[in-house]
C-alpha positions in Angstrom: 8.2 -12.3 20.3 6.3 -9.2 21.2 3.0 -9.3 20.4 3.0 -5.9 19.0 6.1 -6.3 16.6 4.0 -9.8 15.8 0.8 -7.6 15.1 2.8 -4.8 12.4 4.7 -7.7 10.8 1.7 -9.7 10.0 -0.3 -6.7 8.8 2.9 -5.5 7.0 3.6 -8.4 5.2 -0.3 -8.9 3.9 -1.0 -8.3 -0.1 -3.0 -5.6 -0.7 -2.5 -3.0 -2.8 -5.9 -0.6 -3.2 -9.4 -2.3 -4.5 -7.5 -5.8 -3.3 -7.2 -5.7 0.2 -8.8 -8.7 1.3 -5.8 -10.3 2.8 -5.3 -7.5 5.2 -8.7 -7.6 6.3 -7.8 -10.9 7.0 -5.3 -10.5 9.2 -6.8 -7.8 10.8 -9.8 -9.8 11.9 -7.6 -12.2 13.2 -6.0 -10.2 15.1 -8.7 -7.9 16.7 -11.4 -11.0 17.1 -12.2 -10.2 20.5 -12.1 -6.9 20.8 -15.6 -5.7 19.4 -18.1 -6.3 16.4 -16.9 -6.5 13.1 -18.8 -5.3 9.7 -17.6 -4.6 6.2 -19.3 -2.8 3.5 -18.9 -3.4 -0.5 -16.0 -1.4 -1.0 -14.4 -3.9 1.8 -14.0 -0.8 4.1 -13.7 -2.9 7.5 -15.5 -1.7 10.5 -14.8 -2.4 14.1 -16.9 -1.2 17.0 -15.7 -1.3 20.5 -17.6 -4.0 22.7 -18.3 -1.7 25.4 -20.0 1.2 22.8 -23.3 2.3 24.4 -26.3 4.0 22.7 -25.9 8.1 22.9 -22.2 8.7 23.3 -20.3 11.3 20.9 -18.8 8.9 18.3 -14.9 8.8 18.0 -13.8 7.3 14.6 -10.4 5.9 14.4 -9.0 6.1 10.8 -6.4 4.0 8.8 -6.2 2.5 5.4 -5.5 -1.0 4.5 -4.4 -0.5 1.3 -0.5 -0.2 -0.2 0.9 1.1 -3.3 1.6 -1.6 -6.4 1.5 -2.4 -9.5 -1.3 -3.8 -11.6 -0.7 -5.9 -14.6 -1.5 -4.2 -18.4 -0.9 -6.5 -20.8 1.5 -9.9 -21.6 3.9 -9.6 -24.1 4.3 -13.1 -26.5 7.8 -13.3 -24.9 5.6 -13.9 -21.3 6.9 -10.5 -20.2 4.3 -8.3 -18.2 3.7 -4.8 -18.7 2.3 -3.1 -15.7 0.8 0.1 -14.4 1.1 1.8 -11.1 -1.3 1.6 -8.4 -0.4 5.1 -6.4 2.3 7.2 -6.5 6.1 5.9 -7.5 8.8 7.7 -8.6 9.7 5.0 -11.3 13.3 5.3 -10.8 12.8 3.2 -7.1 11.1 0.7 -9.0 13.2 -1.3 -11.5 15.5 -4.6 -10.4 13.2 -5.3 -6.7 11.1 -8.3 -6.3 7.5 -8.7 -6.7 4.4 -10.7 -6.2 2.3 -11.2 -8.9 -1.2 -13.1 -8.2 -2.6 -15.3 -10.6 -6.6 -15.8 -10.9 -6.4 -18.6 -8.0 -5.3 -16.0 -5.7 -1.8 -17.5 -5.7 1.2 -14.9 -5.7 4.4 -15.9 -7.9 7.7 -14.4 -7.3 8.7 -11.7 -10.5 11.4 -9.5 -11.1 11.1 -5.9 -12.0 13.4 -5.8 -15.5 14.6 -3.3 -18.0 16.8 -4.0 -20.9 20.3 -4.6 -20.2 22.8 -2.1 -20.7 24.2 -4.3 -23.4 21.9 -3.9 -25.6 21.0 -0.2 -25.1 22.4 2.6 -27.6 23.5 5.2 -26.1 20.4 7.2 -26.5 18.7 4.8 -24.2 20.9 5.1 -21.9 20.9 9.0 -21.9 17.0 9.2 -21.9 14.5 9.5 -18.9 13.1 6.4 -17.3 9.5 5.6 -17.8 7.2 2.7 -16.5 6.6 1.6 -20.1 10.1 0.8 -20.6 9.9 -2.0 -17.4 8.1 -5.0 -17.7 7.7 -7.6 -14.6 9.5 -11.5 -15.5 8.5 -14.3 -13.6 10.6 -16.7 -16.0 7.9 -17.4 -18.3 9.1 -17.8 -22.0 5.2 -17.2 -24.2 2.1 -15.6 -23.7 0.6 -18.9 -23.7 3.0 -20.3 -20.4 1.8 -17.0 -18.6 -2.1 -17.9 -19.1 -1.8 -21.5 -19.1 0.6 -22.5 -16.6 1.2 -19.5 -14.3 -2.6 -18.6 -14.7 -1.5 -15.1 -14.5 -4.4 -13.0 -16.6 -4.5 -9.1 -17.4 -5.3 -6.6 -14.5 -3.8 -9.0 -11.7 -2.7 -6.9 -8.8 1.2 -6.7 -8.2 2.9 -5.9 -4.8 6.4 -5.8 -3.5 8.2 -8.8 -2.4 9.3 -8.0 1.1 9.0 -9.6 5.1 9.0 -7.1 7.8 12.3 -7.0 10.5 12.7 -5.5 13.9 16.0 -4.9 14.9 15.4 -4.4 18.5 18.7 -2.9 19.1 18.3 -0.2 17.1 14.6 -0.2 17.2 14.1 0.1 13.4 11.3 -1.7 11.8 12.0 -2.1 8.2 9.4 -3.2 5.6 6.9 -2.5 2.9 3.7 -1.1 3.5 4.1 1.0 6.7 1.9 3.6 5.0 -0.5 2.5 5.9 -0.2 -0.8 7.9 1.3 1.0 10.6 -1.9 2.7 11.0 -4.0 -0.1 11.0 -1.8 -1.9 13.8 -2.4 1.8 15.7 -5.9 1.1 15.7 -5.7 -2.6 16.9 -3.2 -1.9 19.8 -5.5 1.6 20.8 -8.6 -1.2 21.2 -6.2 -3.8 23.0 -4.8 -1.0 25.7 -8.3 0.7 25.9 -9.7 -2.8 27.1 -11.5 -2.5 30.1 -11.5 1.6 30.1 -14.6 3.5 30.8 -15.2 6.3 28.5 -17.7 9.0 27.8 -17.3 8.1 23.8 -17.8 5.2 21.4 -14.8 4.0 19.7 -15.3 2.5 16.1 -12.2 1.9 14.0 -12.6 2.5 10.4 -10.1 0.5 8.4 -10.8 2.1 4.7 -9.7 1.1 1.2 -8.5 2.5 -1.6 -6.5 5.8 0.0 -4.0 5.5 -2.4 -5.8 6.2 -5.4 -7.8 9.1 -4.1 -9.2 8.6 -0.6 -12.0 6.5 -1.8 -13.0 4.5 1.1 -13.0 7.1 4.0 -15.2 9.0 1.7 -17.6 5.7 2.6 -16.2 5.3 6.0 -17.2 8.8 7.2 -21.3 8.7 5.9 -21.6 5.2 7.3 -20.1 6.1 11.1 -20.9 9.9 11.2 -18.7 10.2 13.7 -18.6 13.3 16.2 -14.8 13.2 15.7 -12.1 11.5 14.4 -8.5 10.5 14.4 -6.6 9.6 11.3 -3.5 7.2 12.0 -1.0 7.6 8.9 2.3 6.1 8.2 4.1 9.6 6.8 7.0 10.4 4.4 9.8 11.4 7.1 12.1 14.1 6.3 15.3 14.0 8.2 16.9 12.6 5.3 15.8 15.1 2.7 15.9 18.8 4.3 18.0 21.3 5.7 17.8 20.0 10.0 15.8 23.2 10.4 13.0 22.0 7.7 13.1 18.5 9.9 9.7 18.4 11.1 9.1 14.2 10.5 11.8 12.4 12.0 12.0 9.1 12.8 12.8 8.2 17.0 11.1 11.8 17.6 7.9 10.5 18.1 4.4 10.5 15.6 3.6 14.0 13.5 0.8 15.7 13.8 0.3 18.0 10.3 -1.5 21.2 11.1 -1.8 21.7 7.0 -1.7 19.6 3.7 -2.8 19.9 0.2 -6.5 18.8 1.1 -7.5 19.8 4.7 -6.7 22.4 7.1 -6.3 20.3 10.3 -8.9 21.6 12.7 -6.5 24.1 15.2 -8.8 23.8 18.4 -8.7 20.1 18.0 -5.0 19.9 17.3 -4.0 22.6 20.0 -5.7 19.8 22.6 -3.4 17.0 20.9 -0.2 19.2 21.1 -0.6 20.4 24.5 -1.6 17.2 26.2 1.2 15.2 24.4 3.6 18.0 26.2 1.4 17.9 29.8 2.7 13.8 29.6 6.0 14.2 27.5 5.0 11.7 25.1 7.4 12.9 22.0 5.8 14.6 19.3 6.3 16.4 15.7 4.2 19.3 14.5 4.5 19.7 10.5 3.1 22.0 8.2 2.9 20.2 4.9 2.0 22.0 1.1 1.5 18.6 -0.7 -0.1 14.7 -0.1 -3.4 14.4 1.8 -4.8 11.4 3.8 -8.3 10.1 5.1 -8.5 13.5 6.7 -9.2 15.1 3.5 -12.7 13.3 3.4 -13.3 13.0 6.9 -13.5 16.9 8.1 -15.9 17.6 5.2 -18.1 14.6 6.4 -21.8 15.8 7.9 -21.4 19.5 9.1 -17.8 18.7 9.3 -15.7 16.3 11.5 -12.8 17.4 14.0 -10.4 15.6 13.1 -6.3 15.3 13.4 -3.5 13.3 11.8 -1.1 11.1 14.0 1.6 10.0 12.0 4.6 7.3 12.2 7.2 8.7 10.3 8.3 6.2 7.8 11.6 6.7 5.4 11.4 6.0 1.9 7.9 5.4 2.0 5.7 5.1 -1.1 9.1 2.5 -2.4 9.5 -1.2 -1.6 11.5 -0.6 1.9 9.9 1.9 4.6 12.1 2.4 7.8 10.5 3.4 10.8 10.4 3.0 14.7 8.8 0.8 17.0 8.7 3.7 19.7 7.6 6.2 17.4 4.1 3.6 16.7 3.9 3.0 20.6 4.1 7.0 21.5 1.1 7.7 18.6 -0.8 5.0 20.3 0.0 6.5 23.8 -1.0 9.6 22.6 -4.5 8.4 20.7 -5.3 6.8 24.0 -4.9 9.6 26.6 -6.8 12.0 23.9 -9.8 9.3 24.0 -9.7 9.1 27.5 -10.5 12.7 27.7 -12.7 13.3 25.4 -16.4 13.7 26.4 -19.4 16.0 24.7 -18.7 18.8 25.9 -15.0 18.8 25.0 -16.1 17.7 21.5 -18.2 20.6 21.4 -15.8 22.9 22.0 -13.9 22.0 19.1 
């Protein structure tokens, strides 16, 4: 199998969803080993710093988050039902009758189902009114509050995550999984270390693998004060469009290479900085989107405002349907945002950096 499809499977398929992302630091160590130093701090924001880094180089952080959005438990019902909570943003109407993973307090994860009440029992003003996360509960089969705690060792605040495996259909080239915002990210930043092997730059290269994105950019808020980096590339798996809007509002489509947001709700995308992106990616004819966005926010929000302020730019995989348990995306969509993170590294030197 490709070792790249290998790399966003495995990283896909990890637990994590945010403040419990040890399994996909896991993997990621795994599979970045021997491509530099690694370093965590005690938010478990994973740092990874190129082998070759020399003292005195401009600093170029590369950005993604390990963690995904999921469900937490709230309480236990006698019946053994769980009630749950959100971890990120979910449209509760994508979340009833898909699997999950539920992990008990030996770190095991047991298989659940999403439930509501039947429609056989509803009256008819249940069946009429809006749907609301307090009206689900998650049912692993368990029959009493005392089989959940005793036997499925399953206790209150235990994190919850879909129950999905990551597919590539190489004749379509669709990936399709959970997670892809933001494990497609982190996979960016392994596969820029693996191609940049060998290549002499005028910059140091530390990836910044943060946690806890989902609930508010928490981590790169750490990330950025412990690299101060001179400059910085966020890798995001983003909400594509072409599904959604008019085909003249399309500006995140999947096959039509990674986005690159000049605006969102939280940062103003640095234009001399983004210009260099747009134009280079059109000087190689590596496929890109520009989008101008009035809502969501990534790692970017924290990471311009970090120090005097960071330059720093958004390359995005476009994933369908993200923020639900199935994301759709493309393989070369992920290879042309690494392409193009690798030939804006390559150029990037002080003075360049300055001039941004």
């Amino acid at each position: 199998m490709n070792s790249t499809i290998e790399l966003i499977k495995q990283i896909s398929d990890a637990n994590g969803i945010s403040g419990f992302e040890d399994e996909v630091l896991q993997v990621i160590r795994s599979n970045a080993k021997d491509l530099g130093a690694f370093s965590e701090d005690c938010m478990r924001n994973l740092y990874l710093e190129k082998k070759d880094n020399v003292e005195g180089k401009p600093v170029v952080m590369l950005d993604a988050h390990t963690d995904e959005v999921g469900f937490m438990v709230k309480a236990i019902r006698p019946d053994g039902q769980l009630e749950f909570i959100n971890i990120g943003g979910w449209v509760v109407t994508n979340i009833p009758a898909h699997q999950v993973r539920v992990q008990n307090r030996f770190g095991k994860y047991i298989p659940g189902i999403v439930a509501s009440k039947p429609p056989h029992f509803m009256s008819e003003a249940e069946r009429k009114a809006p749907l609301d996360i307090t009206n689900l509960v998650i049912d692993v089969g368990a029959s009493s509050k005392e089989e959940i705690e005793n036997d499925f060792c399953i206790d209150i605040a235990a994190p919850v995550v879909p129950e999905v495996s990551c597919t590539y259909d190489e004749k379509h080239d669709l990936l399709v999984g959970k997670a892809f915002d933001n494990r497609l990210g982190c996979a960016s930043i392994v596969e820029t270390f693996k191609r940049l092997e060998g290549e002499k730059l005028n910059v140091n290269v530390i990836g910044a693998f943060a946690s806890q994105e989902e609930v508010g950019t928490r981590g790169a808020t750490v990330t950025v004060n412990h690299v101060k980096p001179d400059i910085a590339i966020c890798f995001e798996g983003c909400p594509a469009d072409d599904t959604v809007v008019a085909e003249y509002q399309r500006q995140t489509c999947i096959k039509h290479g990674p986005m690159l947001r000049h605006i969102d709700a939280r940062m103003i995308t640095n234009p001399r900085f983004q210009r260099f992106a747009l134009n280079l990616a059109k000087e190689l004819n590596i496929p890109c989107q520009s989008a101008v966005r009035t809502g969501g926010a990534t790692d970017g929000a924290p990471i311009h405002l970090g120090a005097l302020g960071v330059p720093c730019i958004v390359i995005g995989i476009p994933v369908r349907y993200a923020h639900t348990h199935y994301g759709i995306s493309s393989l070369s969509d992920f290879n042309n945002g690494v392409k193009l993170a690798i030939e804006i590294i390559k150029r990037l030197d002080k003075d360049i950096i300055g001039g941004f």
